[in-house]
N, C-alpha and C positions, 0 to 999 in steps of 0.2 A: 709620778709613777706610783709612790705607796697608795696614795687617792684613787687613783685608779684598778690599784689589787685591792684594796680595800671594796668598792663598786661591785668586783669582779663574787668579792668573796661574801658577798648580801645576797648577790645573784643567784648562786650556786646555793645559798644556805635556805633560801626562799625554795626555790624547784625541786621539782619529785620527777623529772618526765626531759630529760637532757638529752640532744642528741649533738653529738662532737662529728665534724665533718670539715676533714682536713686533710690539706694537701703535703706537696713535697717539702715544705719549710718545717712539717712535724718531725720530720728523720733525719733532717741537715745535721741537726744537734749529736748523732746518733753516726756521720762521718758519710752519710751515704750522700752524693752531690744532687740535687736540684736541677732544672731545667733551663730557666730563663734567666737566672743570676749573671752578673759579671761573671762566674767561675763557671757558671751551669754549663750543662751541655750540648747545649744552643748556641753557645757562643767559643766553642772548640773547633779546632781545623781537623776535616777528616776530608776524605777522597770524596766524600758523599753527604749532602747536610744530613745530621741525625734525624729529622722530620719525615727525608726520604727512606734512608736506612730502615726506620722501623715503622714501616708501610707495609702490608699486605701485600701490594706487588712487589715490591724487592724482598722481601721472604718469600714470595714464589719464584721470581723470574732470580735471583740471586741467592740462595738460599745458606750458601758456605759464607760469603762476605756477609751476609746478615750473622750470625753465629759469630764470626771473630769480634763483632762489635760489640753484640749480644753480653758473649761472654767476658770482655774486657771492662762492660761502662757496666752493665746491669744486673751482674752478679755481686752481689757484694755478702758473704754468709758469714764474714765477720763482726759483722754488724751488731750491737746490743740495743735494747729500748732504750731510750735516754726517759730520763723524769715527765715528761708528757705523758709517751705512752705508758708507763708503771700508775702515775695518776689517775688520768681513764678506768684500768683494770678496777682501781679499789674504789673510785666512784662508782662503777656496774658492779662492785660486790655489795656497796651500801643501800643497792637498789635507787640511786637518783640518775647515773646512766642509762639510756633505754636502748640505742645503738650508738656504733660509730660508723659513719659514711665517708670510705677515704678513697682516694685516689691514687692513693701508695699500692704497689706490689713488691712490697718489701717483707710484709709477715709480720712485722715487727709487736705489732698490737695484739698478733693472738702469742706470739712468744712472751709478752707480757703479763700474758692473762686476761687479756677481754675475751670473752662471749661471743658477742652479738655482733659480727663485723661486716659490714656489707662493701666486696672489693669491687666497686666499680669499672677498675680496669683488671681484676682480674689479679693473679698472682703468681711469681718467678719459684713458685714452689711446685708448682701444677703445671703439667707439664702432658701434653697426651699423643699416643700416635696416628696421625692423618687416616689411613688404613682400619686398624682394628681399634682403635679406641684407649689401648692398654693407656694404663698414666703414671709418669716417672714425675721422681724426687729431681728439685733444682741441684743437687749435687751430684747426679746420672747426667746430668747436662754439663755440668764443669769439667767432669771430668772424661765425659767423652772428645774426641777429635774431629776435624771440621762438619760434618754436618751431621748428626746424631741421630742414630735410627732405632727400632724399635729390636728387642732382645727376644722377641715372638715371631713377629712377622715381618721386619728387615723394614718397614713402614718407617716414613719420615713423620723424627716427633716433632711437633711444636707448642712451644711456650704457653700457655692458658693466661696470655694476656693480649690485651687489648691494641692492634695498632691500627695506625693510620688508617682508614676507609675501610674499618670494622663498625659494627655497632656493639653496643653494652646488653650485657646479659637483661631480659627482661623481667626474670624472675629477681636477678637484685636491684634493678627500679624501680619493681613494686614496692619490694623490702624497702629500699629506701625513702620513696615515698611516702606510704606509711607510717615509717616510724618520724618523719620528721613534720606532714600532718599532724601527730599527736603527742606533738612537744609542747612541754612550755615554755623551753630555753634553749635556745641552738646557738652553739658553740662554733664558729668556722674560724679555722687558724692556718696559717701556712699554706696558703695559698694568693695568687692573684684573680682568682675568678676570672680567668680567661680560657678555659679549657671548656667547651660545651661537646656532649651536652649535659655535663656532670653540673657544671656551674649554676647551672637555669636547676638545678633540683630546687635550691634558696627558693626560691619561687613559690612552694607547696609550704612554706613555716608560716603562719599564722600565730602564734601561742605571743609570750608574753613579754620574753627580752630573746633580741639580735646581738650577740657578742661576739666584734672581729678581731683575729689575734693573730696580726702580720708585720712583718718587718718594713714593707711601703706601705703604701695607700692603694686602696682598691676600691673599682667601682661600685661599691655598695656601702664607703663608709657612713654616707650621710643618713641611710636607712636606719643603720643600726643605733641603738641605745649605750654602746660601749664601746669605744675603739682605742685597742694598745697595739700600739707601733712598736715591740719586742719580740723578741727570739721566744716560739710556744713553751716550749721546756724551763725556759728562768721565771715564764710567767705562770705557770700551773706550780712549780716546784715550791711556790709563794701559798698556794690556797689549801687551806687547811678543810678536810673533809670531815663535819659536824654531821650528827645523825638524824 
């Protein structure tokens, strides 16, 4: 393991042009649960798999039972950055982060203090109404009652995130694209790379080192130049940011 922080921390010392692009294993550290783990929420008993629940059709054709679910699994605003996210922030203040490409809608990264954050699936902050457009804070959503409607025009609001048989915003796949085009060093941690089509972005890095940073084994370790089987947070909490 020090062998391998060690690797991590020649990498990071070398590059000017980093892009970090991470999933729900970045915020686990941070108490928020995960999807496919033994605990995730993949593998919980409810009336309805959570797959289907947070699908475009059952936020339409069911819209109250989306919302109790909503509100009980995917709110979490207790939440703090754990030592990942805080890391990030003061590598994009040193100027050797260029973005971060996550898959989280959690916040947690710009509560941190990153910049440059491109949310893939969008975010439990953002929040707008169907009808007029208005857009509500993720705590107008907690604390409204069963299905939350608009304080303008009575409009049902919904979440400005991503489900099931949506597509991803196109303006943050260009940004994504982009910035990880013009890396030298991509950073992917806490994730399993099975979520597409976020996963297939990997595919546009080119540049100089692939560094994967997951708790299993994932389909791209043999690509990569680095691979730590750790928790992102113990592993970044280790690298020391040189100028």
């Amino acid at each position: 393991m020090e062998d391998k922080i060690n690797q991590l921390q020649k990498i990071i010392d070398q590059c000017n042009s980093i892009v970090f692009f991470g999933g729900a294993g970045v915020s686990t550290e941070s108490g928020i649960p995960d999807f496919r783990s033994v605990d995730g929420l993949y593998n919980q008993k409810y009336k309805y798999p959570p797959e289907e629940i947070l699908s475009h059709t059952f936020f339409v054709k069911k819209t109250a039972e989306f919302y109790d679910f909503y509100r009980d699994k995917m709110l979490c605003f207790t939440a703090k950055p754990n030592a990942a996210h805080l890391f990030l922030s003061e590598l994009e203040k040193a100027g050797k982060l260029s973005a971060v490409v996550t898959q989280n809608i959690d916040g947690l990264h710009q509560m941190a203090g990153s910049k440059k954050v491109y949310e893939l699936h969008g975010s439990v902050h953002r929040n707008y109404c169907l009808s007029c457009g208005k857009f509500f804070s993720g705590e107008y959503i907690a604390r409204s009652n069963g299905i939350p409607h608009c304080d303008s025009c009575g409009g049902v609001i919904k979440p400005d995130v991503v489900l099931y048989e949506e597509g991803l915003d196109d303006r943050t796949i260009e940004g994504s694209v982009r910035a990880i085009s013009n890396a030298d060093c991509m950073i992917v941690a806490g994730t399993s790379l099975t979520v597409y089509p976020a996963a297939g972005l990997i595919r546009y890095f080119g540049g100089k080192h692939l560094v994967l940073i997951n708790k299993s084994q994932t389909s791209l370790d043999s690509m990569a130049d680095l691979v730590i089987n750790q928790p992102v947070a113990q592993v970044l909490s280790k690298i020391k940011i040189n100028g």
